[in-house]
C-alpha positions in Angstrom: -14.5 -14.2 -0.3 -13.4 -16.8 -3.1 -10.9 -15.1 -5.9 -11.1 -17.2 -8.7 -11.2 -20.5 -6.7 -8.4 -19.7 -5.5 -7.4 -18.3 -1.4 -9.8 -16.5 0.5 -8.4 -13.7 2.9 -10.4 -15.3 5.7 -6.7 -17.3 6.5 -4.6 -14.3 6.0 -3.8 -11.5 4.5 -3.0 -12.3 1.0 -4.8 -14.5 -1.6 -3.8 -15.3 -5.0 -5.8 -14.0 -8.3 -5.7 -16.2 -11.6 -3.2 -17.8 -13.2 -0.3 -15.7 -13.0 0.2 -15.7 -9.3 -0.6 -12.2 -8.8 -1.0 -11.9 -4.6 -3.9 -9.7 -3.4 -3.0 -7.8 -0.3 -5.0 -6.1 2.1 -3.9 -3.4 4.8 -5.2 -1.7 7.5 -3.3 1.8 8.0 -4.5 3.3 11.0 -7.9 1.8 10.6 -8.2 2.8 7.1 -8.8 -0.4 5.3 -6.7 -1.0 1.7 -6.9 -3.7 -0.7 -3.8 -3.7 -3.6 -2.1 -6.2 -5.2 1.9 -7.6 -4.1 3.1 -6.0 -7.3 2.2 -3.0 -7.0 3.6 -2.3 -3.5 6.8 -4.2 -4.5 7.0 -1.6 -7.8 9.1 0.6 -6.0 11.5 -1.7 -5.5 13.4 -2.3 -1.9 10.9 -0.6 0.4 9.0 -1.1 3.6 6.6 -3.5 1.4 9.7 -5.8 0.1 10.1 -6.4 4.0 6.6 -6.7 4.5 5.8 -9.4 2.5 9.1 -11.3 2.2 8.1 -12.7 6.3 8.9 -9.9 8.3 7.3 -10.2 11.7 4.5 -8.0 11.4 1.2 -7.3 13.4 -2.1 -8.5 11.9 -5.7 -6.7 12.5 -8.8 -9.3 13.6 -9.5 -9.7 9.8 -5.9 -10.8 9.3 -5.0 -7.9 7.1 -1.8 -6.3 7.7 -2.0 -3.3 10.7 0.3 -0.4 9.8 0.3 2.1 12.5 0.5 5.3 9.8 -2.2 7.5 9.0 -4.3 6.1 6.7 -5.2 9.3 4.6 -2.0 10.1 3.7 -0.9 6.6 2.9 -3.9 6.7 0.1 -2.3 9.2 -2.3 1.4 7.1 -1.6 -0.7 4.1 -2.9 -2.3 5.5 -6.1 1.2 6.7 -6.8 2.6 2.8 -6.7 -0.3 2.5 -8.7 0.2 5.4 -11.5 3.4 6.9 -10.8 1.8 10.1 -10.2 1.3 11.7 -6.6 -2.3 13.2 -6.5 -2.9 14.6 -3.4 -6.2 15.4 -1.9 -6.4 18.9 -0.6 -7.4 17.8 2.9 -4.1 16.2 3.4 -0.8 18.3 4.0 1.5 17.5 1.5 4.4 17.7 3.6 2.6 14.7 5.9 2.8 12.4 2.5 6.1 13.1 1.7 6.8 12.2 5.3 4.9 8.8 5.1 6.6 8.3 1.7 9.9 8.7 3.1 8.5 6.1 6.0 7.7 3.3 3.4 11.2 4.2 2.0 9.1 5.1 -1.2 11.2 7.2 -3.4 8.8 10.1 -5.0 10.9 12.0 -7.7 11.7 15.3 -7.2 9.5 16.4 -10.5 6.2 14.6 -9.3 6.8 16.1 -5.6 7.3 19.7 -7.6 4.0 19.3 -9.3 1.8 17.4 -7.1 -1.6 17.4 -8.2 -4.3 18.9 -6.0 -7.6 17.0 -6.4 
């Protein structure tokens, strides 16, 4: 897969998209399969993703996309929140278990978004 002429993920796990340097990422959290970009999981600040993708050893899957050993469904509503900056949470998933994951990451959820998650 080409990005604008630029990387394709088949050497890695990031490529680069246009001009401005933004760095696709792709992740595979416990076999759930996630494609973002660098800034948003480096919006949070210092994190588990600031580690990540400043070199930290990490495991690769056979795709060469990052292999998180989390549970996938609850790191979904963790990423739309880097994404938005609000926590939607699917009713399948205990909220409890996302908080937990979030505190994993070392993702800081306000208390007011954690008060009023959204059920979807």
């Amino acid at each position: 897969m080409s990005l604008t002429g630029e990387n394709s993920f088949q050497n890695g796990s990031t490529a680069t998209l246009g001009s401005k340097g933004t760095k696709i990422v792709r992740l595979n959290v416990g076999g759930t399969k996630f494609v973002t970009t660098e800034a948003t999981l480096l919006s949070c600040g210092s994190s588990f993703f600031s580690s990540l993708l400043s070199g930290f050893p990490s495991l690769k899957d056979e795709d060469g996309a990052y292999f998180i050993d989390r549970d996938g469904a609850c790191f979904a509503p963790i990423l739309s929140f880097l994404r938005t900056g609000q926590l939607i949470v699917p009713p399948h998933v205990p909220r409890d278990a996302v908080l937990r994951e979030a505190d994993f990451f070392s993702i800081d959820i306000p208390k007011q978004e954690t008060d009023q998650i959204v059920r979807t």
